[in-house]
C-alpha positions as CSV (number, residue, x, y, z in Angstrom):
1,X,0.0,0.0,0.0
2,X,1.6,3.3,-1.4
3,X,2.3,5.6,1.2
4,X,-0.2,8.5,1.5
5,X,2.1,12.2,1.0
6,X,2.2,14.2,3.4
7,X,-0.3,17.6,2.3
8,X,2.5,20.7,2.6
9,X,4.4,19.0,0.1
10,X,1.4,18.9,-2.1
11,X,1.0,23.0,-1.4
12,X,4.7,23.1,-2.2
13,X,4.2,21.0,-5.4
14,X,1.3,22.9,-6.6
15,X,3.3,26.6,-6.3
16,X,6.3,25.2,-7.8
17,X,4.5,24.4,-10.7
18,X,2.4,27.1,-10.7
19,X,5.6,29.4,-10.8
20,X,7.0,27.0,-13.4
21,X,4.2,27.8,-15.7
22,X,4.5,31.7,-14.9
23,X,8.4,32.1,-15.9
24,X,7.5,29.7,-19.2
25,X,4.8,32.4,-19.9
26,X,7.0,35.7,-19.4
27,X,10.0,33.9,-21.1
28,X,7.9,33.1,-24.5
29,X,6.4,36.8,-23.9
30,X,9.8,38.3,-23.5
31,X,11.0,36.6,-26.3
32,X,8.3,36.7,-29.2
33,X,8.2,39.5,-31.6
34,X,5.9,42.3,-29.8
35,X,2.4,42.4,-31.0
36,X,2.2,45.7,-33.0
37,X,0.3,48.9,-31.8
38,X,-2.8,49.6,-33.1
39,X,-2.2,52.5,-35.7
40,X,-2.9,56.2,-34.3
41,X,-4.9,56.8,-37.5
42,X,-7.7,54.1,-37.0
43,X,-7.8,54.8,-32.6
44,X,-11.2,56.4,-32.3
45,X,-9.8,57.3,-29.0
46,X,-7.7,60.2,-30.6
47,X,-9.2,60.7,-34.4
48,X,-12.4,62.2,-35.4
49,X,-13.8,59.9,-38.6
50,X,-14.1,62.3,-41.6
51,X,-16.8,61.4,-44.4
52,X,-14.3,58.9,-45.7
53,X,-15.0,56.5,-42.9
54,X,-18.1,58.0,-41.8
55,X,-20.2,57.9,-45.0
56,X,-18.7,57.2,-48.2
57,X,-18.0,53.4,-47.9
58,X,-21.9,53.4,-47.2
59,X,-22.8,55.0,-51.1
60,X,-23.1,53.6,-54.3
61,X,-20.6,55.4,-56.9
62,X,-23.9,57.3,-58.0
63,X,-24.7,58.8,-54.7
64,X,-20.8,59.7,-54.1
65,X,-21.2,61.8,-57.5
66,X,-24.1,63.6,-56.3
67,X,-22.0,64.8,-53.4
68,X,-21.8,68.6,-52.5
69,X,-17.7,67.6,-52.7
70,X,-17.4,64.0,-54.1
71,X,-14.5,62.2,-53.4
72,X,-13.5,61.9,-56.5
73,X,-14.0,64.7,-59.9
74,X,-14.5,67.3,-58.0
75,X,-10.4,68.0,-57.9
76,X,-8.0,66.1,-59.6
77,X,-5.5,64.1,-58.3
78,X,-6.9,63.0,-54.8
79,X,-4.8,60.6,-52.6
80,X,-5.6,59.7,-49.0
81,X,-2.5,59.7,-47.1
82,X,-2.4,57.8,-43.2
83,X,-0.5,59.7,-40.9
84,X,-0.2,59.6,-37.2
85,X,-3.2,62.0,-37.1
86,X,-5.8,60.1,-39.4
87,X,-6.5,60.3,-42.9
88,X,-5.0,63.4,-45.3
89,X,-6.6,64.1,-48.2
90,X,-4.1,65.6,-50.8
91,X,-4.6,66.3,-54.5
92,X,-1.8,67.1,-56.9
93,X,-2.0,67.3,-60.4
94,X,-0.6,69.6,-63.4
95,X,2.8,69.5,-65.7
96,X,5.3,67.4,-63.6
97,X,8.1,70.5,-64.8
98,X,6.2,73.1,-64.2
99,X,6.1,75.9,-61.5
100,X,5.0,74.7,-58.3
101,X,2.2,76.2,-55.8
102,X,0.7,74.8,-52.5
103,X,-2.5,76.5,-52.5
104,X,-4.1,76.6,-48.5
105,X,-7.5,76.9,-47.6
106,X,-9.6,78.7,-45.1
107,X,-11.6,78.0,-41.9
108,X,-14.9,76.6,-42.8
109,X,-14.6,74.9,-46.3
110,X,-11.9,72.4,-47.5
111,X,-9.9,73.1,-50.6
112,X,-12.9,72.6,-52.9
113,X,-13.8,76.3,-52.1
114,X,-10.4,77.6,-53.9
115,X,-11.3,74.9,-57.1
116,X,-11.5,78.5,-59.5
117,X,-7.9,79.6,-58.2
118,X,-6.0,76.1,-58.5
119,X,-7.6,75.6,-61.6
120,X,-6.6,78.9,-63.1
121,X,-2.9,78.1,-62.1
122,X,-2.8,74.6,-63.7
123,X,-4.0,76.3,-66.6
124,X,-1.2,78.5,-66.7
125,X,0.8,75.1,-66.5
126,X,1.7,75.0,-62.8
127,X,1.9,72.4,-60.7
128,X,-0.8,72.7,-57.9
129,X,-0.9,70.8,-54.4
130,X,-3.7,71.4,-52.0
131,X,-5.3,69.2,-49.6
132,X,-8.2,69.3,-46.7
133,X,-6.9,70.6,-43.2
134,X,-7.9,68.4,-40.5
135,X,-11.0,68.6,-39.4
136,X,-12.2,69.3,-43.1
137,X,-13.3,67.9,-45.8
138,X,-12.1,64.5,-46.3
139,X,-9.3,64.5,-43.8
140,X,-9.9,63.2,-40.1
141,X,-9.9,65.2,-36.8
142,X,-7.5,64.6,-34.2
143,X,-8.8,64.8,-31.0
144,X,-5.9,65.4,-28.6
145,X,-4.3,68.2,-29.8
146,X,-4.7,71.8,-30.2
147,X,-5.1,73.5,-33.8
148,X,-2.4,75.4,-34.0
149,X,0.7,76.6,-36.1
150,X,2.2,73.4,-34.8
151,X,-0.6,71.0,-35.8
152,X,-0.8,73.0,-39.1
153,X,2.5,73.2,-40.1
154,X,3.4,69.7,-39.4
155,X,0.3,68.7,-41.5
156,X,2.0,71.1,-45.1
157,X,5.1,69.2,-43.9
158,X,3.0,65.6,-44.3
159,X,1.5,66.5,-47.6
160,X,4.8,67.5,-49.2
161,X,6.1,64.7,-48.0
162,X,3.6,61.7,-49.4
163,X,4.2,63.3,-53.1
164,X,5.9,61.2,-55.5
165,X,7.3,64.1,-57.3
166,X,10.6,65.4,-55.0
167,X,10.2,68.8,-56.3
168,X,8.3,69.5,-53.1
169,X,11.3,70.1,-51.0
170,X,14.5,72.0,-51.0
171,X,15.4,75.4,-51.5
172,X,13.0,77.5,-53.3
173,X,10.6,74.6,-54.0
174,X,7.6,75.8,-54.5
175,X,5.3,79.1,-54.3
176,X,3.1,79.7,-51.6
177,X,-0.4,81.0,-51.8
178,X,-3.2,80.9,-48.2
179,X,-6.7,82.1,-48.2
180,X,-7.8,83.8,-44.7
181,X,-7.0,80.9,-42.0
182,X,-4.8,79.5,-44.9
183,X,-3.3,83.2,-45.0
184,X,-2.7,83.1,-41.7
185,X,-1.4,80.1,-41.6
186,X,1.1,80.7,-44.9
187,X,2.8,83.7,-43.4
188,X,3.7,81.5,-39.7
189,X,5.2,78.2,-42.2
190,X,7.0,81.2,-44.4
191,X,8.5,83.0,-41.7
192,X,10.1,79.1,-40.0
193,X,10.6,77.7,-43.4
194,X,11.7,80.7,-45.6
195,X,14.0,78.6,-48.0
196,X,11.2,76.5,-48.9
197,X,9.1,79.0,-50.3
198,X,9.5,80.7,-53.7
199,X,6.8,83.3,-53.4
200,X,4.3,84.1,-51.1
201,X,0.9,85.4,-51.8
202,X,-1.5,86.3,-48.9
203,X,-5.6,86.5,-49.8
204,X,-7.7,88.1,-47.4
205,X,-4.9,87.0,-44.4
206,X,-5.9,86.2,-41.2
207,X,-3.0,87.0,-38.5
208,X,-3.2,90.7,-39.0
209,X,-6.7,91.2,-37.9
210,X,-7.4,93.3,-34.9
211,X,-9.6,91.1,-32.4
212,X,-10.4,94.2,-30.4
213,X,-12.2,95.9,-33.7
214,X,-14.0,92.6,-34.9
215,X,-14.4,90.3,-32.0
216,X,-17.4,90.3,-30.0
217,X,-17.3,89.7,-26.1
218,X,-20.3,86.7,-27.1
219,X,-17.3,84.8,-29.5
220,X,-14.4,85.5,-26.8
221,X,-16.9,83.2,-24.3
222,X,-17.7,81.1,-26.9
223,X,-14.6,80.1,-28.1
224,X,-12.2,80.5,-25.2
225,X,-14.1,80.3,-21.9
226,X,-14.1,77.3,-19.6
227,X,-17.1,78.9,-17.9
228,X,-19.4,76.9,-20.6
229,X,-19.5,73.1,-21.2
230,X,-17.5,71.7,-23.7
231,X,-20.5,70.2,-25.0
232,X,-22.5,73.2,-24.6
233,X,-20.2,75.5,-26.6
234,X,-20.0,72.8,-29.6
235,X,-23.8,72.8,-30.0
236,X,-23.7,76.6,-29.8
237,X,-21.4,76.4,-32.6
238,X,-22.8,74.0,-34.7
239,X,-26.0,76.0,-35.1
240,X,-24.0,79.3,-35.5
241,X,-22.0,77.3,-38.5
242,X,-25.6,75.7,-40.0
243,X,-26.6,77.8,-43.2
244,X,-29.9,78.8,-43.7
245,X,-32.1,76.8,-46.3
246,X,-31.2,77.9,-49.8
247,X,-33.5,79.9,-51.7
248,X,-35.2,79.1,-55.1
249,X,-33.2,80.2,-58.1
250,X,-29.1,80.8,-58.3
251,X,-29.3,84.2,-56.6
252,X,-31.7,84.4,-53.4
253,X,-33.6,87.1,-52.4
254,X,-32.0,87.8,-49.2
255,X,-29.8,90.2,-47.7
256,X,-25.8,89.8,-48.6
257,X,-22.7,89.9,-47.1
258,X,-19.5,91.7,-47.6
259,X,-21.1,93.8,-50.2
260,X,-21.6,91.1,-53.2
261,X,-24.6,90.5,-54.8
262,X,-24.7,86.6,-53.6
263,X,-24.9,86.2,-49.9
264,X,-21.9,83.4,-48.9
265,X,-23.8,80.3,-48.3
266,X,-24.8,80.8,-51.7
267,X,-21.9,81.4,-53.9
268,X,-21.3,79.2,-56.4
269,X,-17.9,76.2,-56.6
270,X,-16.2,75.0,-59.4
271,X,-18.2,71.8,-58.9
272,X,-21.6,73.4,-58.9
273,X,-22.2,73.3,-55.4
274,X,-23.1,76.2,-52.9
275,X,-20.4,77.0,-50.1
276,X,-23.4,76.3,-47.8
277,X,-24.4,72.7,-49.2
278,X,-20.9,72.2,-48.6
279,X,-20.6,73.1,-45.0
280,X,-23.4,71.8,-44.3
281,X,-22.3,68.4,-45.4
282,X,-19.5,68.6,-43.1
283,X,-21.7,69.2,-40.3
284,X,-24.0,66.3,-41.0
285,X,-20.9,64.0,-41.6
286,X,-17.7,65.0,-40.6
287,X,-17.4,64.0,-36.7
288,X,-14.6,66.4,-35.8
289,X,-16.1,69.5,-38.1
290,X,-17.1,71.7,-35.5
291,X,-14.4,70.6,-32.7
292,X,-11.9,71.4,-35.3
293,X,-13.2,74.8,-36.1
294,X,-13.3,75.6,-32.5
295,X,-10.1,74.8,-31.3
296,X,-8.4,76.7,-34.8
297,X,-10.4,80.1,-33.9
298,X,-8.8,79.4,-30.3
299,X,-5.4,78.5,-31.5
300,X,-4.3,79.1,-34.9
301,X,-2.7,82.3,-35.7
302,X,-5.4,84.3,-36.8
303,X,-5.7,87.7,-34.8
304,X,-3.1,90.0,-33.7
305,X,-0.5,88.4,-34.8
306,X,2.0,91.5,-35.8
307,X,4.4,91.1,-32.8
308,X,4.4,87.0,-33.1
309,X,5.5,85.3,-36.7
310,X,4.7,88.3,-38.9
311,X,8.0,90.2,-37.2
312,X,9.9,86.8,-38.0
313,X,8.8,87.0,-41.1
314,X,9.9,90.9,-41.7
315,X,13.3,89.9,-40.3
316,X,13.2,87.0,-43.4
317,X,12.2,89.3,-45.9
318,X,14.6,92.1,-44.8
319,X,17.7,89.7,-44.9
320,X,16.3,88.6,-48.3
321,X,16.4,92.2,-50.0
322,X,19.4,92.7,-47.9
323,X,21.3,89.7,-49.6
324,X,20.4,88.5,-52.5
325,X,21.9,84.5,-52.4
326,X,19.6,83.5,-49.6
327,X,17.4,80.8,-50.6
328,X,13.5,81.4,-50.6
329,X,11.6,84.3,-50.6
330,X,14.4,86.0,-53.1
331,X,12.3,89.1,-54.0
332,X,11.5,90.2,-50.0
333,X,8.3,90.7,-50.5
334,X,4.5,89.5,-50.3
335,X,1.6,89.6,-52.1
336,X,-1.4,90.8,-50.4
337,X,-4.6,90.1,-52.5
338,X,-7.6,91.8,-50.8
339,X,-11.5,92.6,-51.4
340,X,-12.8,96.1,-51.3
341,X,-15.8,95.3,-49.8
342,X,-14.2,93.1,-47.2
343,X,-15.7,93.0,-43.4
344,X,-13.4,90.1,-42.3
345,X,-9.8,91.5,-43.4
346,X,-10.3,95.1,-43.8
347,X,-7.9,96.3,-46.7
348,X,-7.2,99.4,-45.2
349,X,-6.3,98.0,-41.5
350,X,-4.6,95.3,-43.0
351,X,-2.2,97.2,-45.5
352,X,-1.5,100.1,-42.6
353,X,-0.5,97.0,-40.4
354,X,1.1,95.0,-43.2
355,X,3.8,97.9,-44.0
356,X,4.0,98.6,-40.1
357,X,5.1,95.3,-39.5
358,X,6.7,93.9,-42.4
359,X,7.8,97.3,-43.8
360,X,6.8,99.6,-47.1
361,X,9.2,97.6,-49.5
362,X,8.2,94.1,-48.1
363,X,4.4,94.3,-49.3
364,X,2.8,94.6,-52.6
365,X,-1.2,94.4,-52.8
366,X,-3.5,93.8,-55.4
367,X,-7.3,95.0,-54.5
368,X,-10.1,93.3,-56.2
369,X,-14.0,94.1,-55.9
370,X,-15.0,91.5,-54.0
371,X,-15.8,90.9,-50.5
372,X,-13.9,88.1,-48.0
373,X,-15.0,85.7,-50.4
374,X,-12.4,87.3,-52.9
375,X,-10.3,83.7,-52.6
376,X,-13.1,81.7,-54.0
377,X,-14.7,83.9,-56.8
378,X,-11.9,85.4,-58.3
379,X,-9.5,82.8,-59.4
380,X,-7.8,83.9,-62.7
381,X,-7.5,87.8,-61.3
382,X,-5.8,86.2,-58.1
383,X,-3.1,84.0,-60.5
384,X,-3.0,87.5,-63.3
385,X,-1.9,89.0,-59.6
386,X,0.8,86.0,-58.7
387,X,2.5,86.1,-62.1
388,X,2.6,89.2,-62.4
389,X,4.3,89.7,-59.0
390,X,6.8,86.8,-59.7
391,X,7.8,88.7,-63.1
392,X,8.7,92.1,-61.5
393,X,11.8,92.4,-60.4
């Protein structure tokens, strides 16, 4: 008869084996290739879905068509690029040897809205990049981060770097041309990155424009008070950003804006839709639309903005006229193309300040009748304005 065993040395068996088993595990854990992270452009954690995710895998080609900015016709060249951020929308297209412009939008509509000015230019033969900043359009939202010069600049620096053509980068690369946020956001990435940029041209800029003159104490609570919910303020701001329902017929019959004879929501694209349509669309279906917009009117570089990157960039522009070998920026100067009628960038505030800050030989401007919506109606007076600018000596 076997010999019963004593029960400690069944405790001791049981916890050596059990610590057996736990060093095999951490040893084969240790020493297997580690399980990759999930990408940072599909965590819904950190990234706002744009339409891309969010709707278009949902439509038959037909429906995409009938979009108020389809994926696909309503610019040429489109690629999706995954970054770190979520999904970039690029498009690039135009002679491979020609001159070469990245063309940046403004606040509310992705790069659709300036269709009539990169058009113009690849008709010129240029070569034309634009692409949707984040939170527009077809590019995602990040979530974690704040919209500013740094989120902006590192997303021009992503889009120059997914093109095949290696033009893009090196001294004197490529021309430079922003529209109001994009404005803004031109003059800060010329004034860090000066030998990158052939030209710069400036349409209806934001960065000069005087908060004190054309902010309202209601927006200052709005977009940068912690005294109102998060939530709270984004609902505020969504209907604030909702157009109105369009009128019969091309030109409504209601009041307009800026002085032109077509109220905003209503102007027309190059694709046939109205601006409004086109915001409105983002609203419906881009997740981080109205965070986006938020956090860019709190961060980016838009107002008073003269003592901040706009004195770097005199200081470039200066040494550029001073000595002629520099790279970029070789004429030390910018193009300021404004509206007449313009309630957003006032063209007389923003030339006095422009030639304050920058100096009288730094700035040339071009004034157009038009209202702020000068950057998306008047595409081939805004390239006549470029070229000739680049031909003067």
């Amino acid at each position: 008869m076997r010999a019963a065993i004593p029960e400690d040395r069944i405790h001791l068996g049981i916890g050596l084996g059990v610590a057996a088993l736990a060093a095999l595990i951490s040893t084969t854990y240790l020493l297997s290739p580690a399980a990759p992270a999930p990408a940072p452009a599909h965590d819904q954690r950190k990234t706002a879905r744009s339409p891309k995710r969010t709707l278009i895998p949902h439509l038959s080609t037909l429906a995409r068509d009938g979009l108020p900015y389809a994926p696909e016709g309503a610019l040429p060249g489109g690629r999706d690029v995954e970054t770190a951020y979520g999904n970039l929308r690029v498009y690039e297209w135009g002679p491979e040897d020609g001159e070469r412009v990245l063309v940046l939008h403004g606040i509310g509509t992705p790069s659709v809205a300036l269709g009539g000015v990169t058009g113009e230019f690849e008709r010129r033969g240029w070569r034309v990049m634009t692409f949707d900043f984040f939170g527009r359009g077809y590019s995602d939202a990040p979530t974690d981060v704040p919209y500013d010069i740094r989120l902006y600049t590192t997303q021009i620096l992503l889009a120059l770097a997914s093109s095949p053509n290696r033009g893009w980068t090196g001294d004197d690369a490529f021309h430079l041309l922003g529209y109001s946020l994009g404005g803004a956001i031109a003059a800060a990435f010329a004034s860090a990155n000066p030998h990158l940029v052939k030209s710069l041209t400036l349409v209806a800029p934001g960065g000069l424009i005087r908060s004190a003159a054309h902010v309202g104490w209601k927006s200052r609570v709005l977009y940068n008070s912690s005294c109102v919910p998060e939530f709270l303020r984004r609902w505020i701001v969504g209907r604030k950003l909702t157009p109105a329902a369009a009128a019969e017929g091309d030109v409504p019959e209601v009041e307009a804006v800026d002085g032109v004879d077509t109220p905003w929501d209503d102007i027309r694209l190059v694709n046939g839709a109205r601006i409004g349509e086109v915001v409105r669309w983002q609203l419906q279906h881009h997740e981080g639309y109205v965070r986006s917009y938020m956090s860019t009117i709190a961060n980016a570089p838009v107002y008073d903005r003269a003592d901040m990157e706009w004195r770097v960039l005199a200081d470039v522009l200066e040494e550029r006229r001073d000595r002629k070998g520099l790279p970029g920026l070789r004429k030390g100067r910018v193009l300021f193309v404004l509206g007449e009628g313009d309630e957003i960038v006032v063209p007389g505030e923003t030339v006095w300040d422009a030639r304050r800050v920058l100096g009288e030989d730094a700035v040339e401007v071009l004034v157009l009748k038009a209202g702020h919506e000068v950057g998306v109606t008047k595409g081939r007076e805004i390239v006549d304005g470029v070229l000739g600018a680049w031909e003067r000596k």
